[in-house]
N, CA, C and O atoms as a GROMACS GRO file, in nm:
protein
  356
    1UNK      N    1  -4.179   2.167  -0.547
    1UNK     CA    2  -4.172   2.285  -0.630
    1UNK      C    3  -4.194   2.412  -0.546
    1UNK      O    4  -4.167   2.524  -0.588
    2UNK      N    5  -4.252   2.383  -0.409
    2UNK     CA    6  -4.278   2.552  -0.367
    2UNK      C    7  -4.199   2.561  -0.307
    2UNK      O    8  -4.189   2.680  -0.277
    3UNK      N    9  -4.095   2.483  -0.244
    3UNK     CA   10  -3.980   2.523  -0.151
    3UNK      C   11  -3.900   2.601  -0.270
    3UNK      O   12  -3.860   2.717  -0.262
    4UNK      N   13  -3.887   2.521  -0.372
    4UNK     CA   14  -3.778   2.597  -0.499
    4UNK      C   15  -3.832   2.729  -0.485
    4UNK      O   16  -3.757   2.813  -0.435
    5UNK      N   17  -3.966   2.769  -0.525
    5UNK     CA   18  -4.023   2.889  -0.554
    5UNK      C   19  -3.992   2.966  -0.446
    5UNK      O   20  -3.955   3.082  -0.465
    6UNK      N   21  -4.004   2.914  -0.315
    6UNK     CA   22  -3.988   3.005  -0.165
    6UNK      C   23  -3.881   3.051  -0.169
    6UNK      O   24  -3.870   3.173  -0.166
    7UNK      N   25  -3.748   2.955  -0.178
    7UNK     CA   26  -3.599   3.003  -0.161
    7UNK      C   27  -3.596   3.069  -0.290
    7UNK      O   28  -3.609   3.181  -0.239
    8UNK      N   29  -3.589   3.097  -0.427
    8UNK     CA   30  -3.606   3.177  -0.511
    8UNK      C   31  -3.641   3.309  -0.467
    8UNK      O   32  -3.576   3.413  -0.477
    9UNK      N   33  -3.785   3.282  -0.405
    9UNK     CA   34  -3.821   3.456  -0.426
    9UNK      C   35  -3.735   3.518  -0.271
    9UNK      O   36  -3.706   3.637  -0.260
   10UNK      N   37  -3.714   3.445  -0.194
   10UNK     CA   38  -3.621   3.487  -0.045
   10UNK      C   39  -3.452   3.552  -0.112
   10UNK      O   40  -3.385   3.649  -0.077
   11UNK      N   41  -3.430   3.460  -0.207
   11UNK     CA   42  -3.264   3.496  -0.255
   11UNK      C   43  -3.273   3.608  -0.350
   11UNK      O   44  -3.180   3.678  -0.391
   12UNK      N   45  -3.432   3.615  -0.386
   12UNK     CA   46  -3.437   3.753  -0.524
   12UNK      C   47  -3.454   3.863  -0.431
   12UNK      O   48  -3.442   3.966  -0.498
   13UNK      N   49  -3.481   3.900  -0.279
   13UNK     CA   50  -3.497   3.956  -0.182
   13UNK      C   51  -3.428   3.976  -0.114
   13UNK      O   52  -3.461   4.031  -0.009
   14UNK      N   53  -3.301   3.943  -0.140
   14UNK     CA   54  -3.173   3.951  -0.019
   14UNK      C   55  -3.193   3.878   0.096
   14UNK      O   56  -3.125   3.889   0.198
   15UNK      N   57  -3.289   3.802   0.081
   15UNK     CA   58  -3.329   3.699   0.260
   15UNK      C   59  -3.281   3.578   0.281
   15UNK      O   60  -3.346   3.478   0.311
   16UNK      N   61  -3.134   3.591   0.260
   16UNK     CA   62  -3.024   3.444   0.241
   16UNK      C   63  -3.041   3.390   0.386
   16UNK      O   64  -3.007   3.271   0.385
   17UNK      N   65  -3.079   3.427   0.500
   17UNK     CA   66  -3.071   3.354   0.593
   17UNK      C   67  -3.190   3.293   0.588
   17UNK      O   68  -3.197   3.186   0.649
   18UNK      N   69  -3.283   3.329   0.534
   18UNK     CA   70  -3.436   3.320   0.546
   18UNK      C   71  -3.464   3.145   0.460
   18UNK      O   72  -3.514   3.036   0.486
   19UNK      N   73  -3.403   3.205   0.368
   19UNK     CA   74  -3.369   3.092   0.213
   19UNK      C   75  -3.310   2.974   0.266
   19UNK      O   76  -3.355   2.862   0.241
   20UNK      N   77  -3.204   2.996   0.342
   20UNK     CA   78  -3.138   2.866   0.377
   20UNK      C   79  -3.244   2.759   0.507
   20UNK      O   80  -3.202   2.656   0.560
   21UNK      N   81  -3.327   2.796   0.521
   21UNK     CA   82  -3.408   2.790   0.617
   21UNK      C   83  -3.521   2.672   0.545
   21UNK      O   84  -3.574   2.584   0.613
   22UNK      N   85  -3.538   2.685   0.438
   22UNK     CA   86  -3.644   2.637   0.318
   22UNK      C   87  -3.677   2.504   0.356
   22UNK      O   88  -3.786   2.453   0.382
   23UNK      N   89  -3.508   2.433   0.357
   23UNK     CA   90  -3.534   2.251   0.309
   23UNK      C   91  -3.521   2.225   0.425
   23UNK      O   92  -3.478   2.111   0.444
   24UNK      N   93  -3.542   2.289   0.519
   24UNK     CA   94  -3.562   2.230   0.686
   24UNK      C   95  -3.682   2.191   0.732
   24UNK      O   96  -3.713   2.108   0.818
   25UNK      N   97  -3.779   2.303   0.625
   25UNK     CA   98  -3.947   2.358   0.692
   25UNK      C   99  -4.010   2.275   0.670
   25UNK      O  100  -4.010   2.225   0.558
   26UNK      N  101  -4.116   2.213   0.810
   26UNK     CA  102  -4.212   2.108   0.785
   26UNK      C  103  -4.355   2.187   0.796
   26UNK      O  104  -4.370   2.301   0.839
   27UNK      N  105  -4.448   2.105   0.749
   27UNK     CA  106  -4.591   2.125   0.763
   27UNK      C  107  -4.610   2.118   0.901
   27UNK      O  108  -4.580   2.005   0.941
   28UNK      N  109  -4.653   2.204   1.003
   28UNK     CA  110  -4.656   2.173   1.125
   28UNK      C  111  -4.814   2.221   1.158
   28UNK      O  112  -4.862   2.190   1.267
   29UNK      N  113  -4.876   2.279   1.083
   29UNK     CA  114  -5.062   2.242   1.080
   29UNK      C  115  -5.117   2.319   0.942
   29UNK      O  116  -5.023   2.365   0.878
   30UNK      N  117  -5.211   2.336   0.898
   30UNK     CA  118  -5.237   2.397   0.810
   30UNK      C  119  -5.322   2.514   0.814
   30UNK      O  120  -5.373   2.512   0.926
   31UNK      N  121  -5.362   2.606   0.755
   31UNK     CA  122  -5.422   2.733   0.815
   31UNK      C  123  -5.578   2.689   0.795
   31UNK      O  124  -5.642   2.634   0.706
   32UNK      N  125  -5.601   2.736   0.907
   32UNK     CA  126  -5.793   2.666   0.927
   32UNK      C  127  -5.880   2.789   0.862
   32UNK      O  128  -5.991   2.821   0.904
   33UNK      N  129  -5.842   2.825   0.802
   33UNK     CA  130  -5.971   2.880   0.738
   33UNK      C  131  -6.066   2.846   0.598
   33UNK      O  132  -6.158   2.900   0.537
   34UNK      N  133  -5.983   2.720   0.586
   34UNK     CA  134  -6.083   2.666   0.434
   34UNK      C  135  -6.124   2.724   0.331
   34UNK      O  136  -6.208   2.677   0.254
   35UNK      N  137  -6.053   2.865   0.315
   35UNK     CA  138  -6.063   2.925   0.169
   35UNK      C  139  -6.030   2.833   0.064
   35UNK      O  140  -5.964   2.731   0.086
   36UNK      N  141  -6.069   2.861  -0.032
   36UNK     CA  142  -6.051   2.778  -0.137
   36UNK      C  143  -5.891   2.834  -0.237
   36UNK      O  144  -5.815   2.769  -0.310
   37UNK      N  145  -5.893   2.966  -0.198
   37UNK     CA  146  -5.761   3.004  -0.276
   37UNK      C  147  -5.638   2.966  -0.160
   37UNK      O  148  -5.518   2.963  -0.190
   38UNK      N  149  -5.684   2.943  -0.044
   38UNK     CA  150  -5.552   2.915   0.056
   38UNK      C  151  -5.489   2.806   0.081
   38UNK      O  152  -5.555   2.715   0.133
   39UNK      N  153  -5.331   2.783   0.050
   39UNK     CA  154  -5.289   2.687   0.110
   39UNK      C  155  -5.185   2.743   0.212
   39UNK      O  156  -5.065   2.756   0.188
   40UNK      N  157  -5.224   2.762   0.286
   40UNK     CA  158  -5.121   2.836   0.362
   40UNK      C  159  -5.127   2.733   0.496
   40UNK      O  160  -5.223   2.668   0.537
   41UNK      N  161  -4.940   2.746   0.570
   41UNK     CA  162  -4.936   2.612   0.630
   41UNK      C  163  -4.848   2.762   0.773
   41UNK      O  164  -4.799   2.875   0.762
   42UNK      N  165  -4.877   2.659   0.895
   42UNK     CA  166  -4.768   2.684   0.996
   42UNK      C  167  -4.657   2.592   1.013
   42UNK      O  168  -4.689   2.475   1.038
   43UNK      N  169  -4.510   2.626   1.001
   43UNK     CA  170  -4.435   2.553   1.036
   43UNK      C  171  -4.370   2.534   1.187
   43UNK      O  172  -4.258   2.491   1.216
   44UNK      N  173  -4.453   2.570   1.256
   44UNK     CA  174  -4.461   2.538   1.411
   44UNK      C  175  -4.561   2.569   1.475
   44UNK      O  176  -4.652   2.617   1.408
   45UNK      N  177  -4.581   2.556   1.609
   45UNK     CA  178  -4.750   2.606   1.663
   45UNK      C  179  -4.743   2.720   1.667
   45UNK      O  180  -4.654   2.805   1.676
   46UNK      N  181  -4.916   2.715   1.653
   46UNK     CA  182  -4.915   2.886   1.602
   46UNK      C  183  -4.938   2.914   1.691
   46UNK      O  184  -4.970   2.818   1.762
   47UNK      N  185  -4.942   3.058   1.763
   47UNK     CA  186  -4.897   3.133   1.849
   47UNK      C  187  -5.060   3.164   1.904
   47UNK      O  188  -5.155   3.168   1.826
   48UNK      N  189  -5.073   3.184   2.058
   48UNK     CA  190  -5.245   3.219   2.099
   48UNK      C  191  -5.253   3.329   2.084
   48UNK      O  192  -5.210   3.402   2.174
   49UNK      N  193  -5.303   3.381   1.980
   49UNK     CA  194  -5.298   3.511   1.968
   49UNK      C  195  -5.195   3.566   1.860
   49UNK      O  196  -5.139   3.487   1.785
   50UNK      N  197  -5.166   3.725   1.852
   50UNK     CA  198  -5.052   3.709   1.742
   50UNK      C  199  -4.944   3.684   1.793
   50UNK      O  200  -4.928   3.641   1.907
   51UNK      N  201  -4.833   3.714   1.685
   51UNK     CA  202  -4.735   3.680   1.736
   51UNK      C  203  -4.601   3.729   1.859
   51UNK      O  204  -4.508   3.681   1.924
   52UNK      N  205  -4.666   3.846   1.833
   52UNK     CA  206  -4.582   3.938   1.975
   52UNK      C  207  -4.433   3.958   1.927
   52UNK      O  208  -4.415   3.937   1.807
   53UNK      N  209  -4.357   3.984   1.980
   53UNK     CA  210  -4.238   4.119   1.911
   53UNK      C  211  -4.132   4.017   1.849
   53UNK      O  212  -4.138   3.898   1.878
   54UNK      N  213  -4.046   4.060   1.772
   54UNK     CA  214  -3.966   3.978   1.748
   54UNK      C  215  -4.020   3.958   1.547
   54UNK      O  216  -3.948   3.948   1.448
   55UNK      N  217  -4.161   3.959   1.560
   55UNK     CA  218  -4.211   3.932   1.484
   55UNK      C  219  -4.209   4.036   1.374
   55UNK      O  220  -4.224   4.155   1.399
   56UNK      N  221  -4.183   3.967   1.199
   56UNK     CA  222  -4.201   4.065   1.090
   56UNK      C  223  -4.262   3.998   1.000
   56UNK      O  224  -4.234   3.878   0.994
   57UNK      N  225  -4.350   4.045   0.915
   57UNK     CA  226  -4.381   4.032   0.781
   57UNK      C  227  -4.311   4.015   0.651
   57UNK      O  228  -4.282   4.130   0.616
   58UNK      N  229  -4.263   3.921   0.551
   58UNK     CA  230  -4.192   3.894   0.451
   58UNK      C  231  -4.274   3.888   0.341
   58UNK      O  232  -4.302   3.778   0.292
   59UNK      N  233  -4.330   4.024   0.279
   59UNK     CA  234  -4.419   3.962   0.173
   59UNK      C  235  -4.277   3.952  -0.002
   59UNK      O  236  -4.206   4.036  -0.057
   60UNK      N  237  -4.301   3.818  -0.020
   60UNK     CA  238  -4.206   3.808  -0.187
   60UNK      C  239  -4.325   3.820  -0.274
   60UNK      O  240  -4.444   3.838  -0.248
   61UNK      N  241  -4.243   3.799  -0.412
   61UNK     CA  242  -4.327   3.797  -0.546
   61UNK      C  243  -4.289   3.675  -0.574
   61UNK      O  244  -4.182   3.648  -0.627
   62UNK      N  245  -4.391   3.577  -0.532
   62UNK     CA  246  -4.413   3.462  -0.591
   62UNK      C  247  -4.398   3.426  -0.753
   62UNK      O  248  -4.389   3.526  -0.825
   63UNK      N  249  -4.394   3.310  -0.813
   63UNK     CA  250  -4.357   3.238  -0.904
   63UNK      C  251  -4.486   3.254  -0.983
   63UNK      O  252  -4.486   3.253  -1.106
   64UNK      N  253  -4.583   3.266  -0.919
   64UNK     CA  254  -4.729   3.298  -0.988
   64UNK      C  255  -4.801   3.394  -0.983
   64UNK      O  256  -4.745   3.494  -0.940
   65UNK      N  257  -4.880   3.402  -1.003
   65UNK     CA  258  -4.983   3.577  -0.992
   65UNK      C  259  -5.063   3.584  -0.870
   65UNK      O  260  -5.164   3.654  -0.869
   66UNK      N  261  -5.024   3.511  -0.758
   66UNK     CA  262  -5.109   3.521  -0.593
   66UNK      C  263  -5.002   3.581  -0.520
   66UNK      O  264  -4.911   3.655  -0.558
   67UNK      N  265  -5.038   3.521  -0.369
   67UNK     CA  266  -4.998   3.577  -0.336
   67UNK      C  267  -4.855   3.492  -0.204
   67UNK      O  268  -4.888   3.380  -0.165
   68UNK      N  269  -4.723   3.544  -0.152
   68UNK     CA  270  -4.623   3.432  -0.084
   68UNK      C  271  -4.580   3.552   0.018
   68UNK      O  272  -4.497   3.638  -0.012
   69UNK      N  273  -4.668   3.543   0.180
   69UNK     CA  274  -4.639   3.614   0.281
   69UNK      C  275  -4.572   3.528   0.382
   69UNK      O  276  -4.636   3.426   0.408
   70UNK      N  277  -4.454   3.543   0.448
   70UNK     CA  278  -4.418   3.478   0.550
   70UNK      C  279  -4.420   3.562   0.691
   70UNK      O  280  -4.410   3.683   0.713
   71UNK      N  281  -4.437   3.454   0.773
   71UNK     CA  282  -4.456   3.545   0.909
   71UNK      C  283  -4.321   3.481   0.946
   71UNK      O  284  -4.294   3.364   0.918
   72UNK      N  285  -4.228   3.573   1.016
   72UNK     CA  286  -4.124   3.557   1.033
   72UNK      C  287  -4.116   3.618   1.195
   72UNK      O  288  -4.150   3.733   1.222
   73UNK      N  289  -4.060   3.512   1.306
   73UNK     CA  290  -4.062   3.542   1.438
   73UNK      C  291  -3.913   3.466   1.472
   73UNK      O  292  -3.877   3.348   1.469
   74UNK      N  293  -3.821   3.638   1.516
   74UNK     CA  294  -3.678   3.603   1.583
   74UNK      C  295  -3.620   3.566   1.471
   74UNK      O  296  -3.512   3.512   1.493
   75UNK      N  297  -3.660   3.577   1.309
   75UNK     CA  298  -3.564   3.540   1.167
   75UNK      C  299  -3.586   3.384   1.188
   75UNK      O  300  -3.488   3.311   1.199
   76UNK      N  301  -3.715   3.332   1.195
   76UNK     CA  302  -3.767   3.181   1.212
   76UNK      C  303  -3.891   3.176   1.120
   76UNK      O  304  -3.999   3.231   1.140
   77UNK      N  305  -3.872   3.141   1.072
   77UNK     CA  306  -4.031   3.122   0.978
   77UNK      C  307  -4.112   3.019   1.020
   77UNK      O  308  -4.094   2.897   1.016
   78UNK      N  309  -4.231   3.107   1.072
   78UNK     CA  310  -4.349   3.037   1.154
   78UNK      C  311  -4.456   3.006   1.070
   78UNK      O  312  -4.538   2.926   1.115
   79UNK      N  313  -4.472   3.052   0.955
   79UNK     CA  314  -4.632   3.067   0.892
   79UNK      C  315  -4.567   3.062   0.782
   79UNK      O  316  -4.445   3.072   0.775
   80UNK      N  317  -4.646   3.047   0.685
   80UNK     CA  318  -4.612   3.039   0.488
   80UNK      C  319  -4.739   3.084   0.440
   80UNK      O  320  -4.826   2.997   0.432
   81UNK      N  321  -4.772   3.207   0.404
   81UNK     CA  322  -4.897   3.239   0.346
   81UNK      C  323  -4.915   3.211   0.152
   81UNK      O  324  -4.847   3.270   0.069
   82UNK      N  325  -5.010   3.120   0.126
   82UNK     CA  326  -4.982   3.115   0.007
   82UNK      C  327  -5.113   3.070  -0.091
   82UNK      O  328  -5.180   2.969  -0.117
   83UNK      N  329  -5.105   3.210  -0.127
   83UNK     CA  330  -5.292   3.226  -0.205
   83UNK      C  331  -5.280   3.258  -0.344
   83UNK      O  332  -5.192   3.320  -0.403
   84UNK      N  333  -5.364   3.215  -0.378
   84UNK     CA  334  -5.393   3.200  -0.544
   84UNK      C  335  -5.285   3.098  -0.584
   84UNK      O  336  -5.190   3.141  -0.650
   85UNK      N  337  -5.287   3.000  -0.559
   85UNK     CA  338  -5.170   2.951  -0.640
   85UNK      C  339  -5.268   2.766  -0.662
   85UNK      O  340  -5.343   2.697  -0.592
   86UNK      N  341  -5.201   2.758  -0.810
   86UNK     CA  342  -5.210   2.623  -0.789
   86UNK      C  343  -5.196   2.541  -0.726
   86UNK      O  344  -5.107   2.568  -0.646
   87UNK      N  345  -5.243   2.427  -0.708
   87UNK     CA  346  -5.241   2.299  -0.591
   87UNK      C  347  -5.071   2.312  -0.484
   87UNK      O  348  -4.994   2.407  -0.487
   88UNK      N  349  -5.064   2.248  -0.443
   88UNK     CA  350  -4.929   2.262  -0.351
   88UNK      C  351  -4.884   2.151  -0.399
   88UNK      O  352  -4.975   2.069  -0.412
   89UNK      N  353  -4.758   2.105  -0.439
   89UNK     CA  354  -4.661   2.011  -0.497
   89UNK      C  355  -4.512   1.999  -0.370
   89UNK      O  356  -4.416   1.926  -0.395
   0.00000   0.00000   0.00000
């Protein structure tokens, strides 16, 4: 269900390259900070440090009332920020 929701709010955004990108993306670690509202995942290693140029911010309007930030490096989606939201499905 959150890939649906991801490519949704990417195609309600004009981010068709971004969108097509969706049913590729694996869990590649999960974000270590153990908030309780966070499920937020990296879909490749995360970078030492930030991410350095190339790099942009994608914040959408999620499917729910939190919050769906992508870190986007070279039009690659590295990170999936995704808070307040019910469990991950």
């Amino acid at each position: 269900m959150l890939g649906r929701q991801l490519r949704e709010a990417l195609v309600n955004d004009a981010e068709h390259e971004l969108a097509a990108q969706v049913d590729a993306l694996q869990v590649y670690e999960m974000c270590p900070c153990q908030d309780d509202f966070c499920q937020s995942f990296y879909t490749a290693p995360p970078p030492n440090g930030a991410f350095g140029a190339g790099h942009r911010n994608v914040a959408l309007k999620p499917a729910w009332s939190g919050l769906l930030i992508l870190d986007v490096v070279d039009e690659m989606i590295m990170f999936v920020e995704v808070l307040y939201r019910s469990p991950l499905d």
